[in-house]
N, C-alpha and C positions, 0 to 999 in steps of 0.2 A: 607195773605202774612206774613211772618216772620218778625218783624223787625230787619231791618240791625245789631241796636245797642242792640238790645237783643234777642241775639242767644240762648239762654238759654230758652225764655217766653215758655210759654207749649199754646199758641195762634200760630197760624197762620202755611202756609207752607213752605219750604227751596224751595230756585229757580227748584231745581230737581222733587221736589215733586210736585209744580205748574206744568210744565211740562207734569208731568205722568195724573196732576189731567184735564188737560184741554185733553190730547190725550184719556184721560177714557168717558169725557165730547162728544168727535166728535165719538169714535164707538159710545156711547147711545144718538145720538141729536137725533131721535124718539122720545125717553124718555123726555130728557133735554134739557134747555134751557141754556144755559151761559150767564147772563146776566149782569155779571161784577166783582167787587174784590172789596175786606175788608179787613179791616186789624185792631188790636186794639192794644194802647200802652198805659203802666200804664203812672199816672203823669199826666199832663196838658200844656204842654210844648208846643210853636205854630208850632216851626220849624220842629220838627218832622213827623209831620202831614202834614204839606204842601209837604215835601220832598217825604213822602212815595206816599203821594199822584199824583205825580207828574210823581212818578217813575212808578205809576199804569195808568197813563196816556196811557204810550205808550205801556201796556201791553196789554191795551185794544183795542191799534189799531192795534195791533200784531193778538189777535184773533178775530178781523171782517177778514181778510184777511182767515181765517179756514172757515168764514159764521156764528161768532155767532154775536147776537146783540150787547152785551159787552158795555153798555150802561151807565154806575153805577159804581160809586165808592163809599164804605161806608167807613167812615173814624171813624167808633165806639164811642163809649161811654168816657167820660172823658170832658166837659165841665165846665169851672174852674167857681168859685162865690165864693167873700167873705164873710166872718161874723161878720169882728173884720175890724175895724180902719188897714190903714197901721200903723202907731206910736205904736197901742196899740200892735200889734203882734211880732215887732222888741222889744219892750220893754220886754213882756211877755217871748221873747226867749231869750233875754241875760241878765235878772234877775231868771234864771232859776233856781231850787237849792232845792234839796230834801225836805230841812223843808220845802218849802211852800206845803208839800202835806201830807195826812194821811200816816201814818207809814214810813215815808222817803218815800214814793212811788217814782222810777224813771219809766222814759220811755225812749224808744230809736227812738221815732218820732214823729211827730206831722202830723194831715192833714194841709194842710197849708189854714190856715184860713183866710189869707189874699192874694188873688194872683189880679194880672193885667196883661193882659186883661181879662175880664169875660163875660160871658153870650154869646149877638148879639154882641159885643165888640171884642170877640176874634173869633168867625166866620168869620169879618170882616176880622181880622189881616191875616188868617189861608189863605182866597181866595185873600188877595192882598200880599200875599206872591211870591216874584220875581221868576220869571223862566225863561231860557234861551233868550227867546224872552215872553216881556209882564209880566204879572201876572197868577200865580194859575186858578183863573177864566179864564182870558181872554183863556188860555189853556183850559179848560173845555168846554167850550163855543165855540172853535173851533173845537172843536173835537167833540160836541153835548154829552155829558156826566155830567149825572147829578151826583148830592155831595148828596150823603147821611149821614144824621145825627141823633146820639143819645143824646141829651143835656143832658138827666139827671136828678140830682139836681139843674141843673139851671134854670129851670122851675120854679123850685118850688122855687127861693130865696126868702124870706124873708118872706113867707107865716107860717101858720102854728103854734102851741105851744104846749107842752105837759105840761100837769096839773098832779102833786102827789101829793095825800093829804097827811100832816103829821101825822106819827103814834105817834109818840116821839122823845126826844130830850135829850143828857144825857153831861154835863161837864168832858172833860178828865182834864189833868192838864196845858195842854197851847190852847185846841180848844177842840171845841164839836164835839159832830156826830150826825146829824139828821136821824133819820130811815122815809121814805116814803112806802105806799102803792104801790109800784115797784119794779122792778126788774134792773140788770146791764143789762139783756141785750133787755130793755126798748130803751137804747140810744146804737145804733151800735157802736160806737166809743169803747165800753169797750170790745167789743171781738174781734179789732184790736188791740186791747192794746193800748188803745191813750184815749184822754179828749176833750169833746164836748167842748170846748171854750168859747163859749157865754156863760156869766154868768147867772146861773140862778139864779131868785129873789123871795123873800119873800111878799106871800100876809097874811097879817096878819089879823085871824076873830075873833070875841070875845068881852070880856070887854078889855080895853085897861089896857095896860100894861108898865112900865116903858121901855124906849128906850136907853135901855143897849147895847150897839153893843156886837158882836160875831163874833168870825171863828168858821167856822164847816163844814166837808165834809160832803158828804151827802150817807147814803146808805141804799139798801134795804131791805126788810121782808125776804129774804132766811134765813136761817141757814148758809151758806155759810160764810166763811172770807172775801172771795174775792169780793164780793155781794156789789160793792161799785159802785155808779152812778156819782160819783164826785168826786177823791181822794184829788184836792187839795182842799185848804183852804178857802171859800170862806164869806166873811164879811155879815154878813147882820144886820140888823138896832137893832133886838132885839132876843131874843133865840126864836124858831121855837117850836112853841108848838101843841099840839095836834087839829086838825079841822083847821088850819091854811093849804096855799097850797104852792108847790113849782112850779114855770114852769118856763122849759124850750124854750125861743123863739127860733124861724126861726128852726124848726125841720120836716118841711114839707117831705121835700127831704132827703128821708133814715132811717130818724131814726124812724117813728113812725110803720112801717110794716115788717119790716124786719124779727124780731126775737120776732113777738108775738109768744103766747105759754100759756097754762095755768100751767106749771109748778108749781110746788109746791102748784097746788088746786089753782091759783090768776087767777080770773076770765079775759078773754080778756077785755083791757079798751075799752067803747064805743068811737066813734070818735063822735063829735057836727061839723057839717057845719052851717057855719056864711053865709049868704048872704044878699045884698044890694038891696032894690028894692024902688025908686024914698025915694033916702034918706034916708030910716030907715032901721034897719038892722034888721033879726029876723035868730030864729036858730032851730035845728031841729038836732035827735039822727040821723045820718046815719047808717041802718040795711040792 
């Protein structure tokens, strides 16, 4: 289904075309089965979801009256999780301001790394969303129709880390720039145009070394300019030197599969599973 408020999305069908698609559905029921409607909307927003869903309600009891099952409604992909503090991300947005990033870098959006409700949280909100008579569910549930869902990233919150080891490390004249064994499009966030948020941090190996703070953005082995995993500024305890590692937490969800590639000759990174078993924890290459 098309949503109401984005008539434009290149998802879903226009009322006319549902139509044509369920009368295309009853010549081939031989064939087919109708066994209900989806719909997908960018963003994470609760209301929307419950409305559309709502209004597929009775789309569905529309076509039992043809003989299909119509039994299902998927209400797609988009299950919100934060990353960041609420304080730290209202902060982070309204101290916003080119120098804090490599080369004045602006952007013109951010994922919102802080949202509420999340996860089982907003599944909640989404089924006790009001409807004419009752709730979301309680409508569902009278009408024998199950809710289909895709969470996501929200699966995966807080799991996960990604490890770059450092190549080098070079002084500009107000902040450094650490080069990693990685690429930009390592972290998904750089080919929407946007910044993984969660800071990444400095595991320092070695002989020990004086604890000179730094800024430095971080980027990677390409040739490229743009080849950057981190534009803005980020402080760490002492300059990022070679064998030393960067990682990035809670990257479970999206960012570590997306846009592998062996580009430029950089071998795919292996992934390491962590597991728990009666208290100790051991680890192993997954191949």
């Amino acid at each position: 289904m098309l949503p109401p408020h984005a008539p434009n999305s290149r998802f879903g069908l226009n009322q006319a075309d549902l139509d044509t698609a369920l009368k295309r559905c009853a010549e081939s029921r031989e064939y087919v089965i109708m066994n209900g409607y989806s719909f997908h909307l960018d963003g994470y927003a609760v209301a929307p979801r419950a409305e559309l869903a709502l209004a597929l309600i009775d789309r569905c009891l529309e076509a039992r009256k043809q003989g299909f099952p119509s039994a299902a409604i998927s209400i797609g992909g988009g299950f919100a999780c934060h990353y960041i503090d609420e304080q730290d991300w209202h902060s982070f947005l309204e101290a916003m301001d080119p120098s804090q990033f490599h080369a004045g870098k602006t952007f013109n959006h951010f994922y919102p790394y802080y949202q509420s409700p999340t996860g089982a949280a907003m599944l909640d909100a989404v089924l006790q969303s009001p409807a004419t008579t009752g709730t979301l569910a309680s409508r569902l549930a009278d009408a024998q129709i199950q809710l289909y869902l895709e969470p996501g990233r929200a699966l995966l919150d807080g799991a996960g880390m990604t490890v770059f080891p450092v190549q080098g490390y070079k002084q500009n004249d107000k902040h450094g720039i650490v080069t990693v064994a990685g690429i930009s499009m390592s972290l998904s966030e750089q080919w929407k145009n946007s910044e993984f948020l969660p800071a990444p941090f400095l595991v320092q190996h070695g002989e020990a070394r004086p604890q000179n703070p730094v800024s430095a953005a971080i980027g990677g082995s390409s040739c490229m300019e743009y080849d950057v995993l981190t534009w803005r500024k980020i402080n760490f305890p002492a300059p990022p030197r070679y064998g030393d590692h960067i990682i990035y937490p809670n990257t479970a969800g999206y960012q570590m599969d997306k846009n592998e590639s062996e580009f430029h000759q950089l071998a795919l990174p292996p992934k390491i599973v962590v597991t728990e078993d009666n208290e100790r924890f051991t680890w192993r290459i997954d191949r």
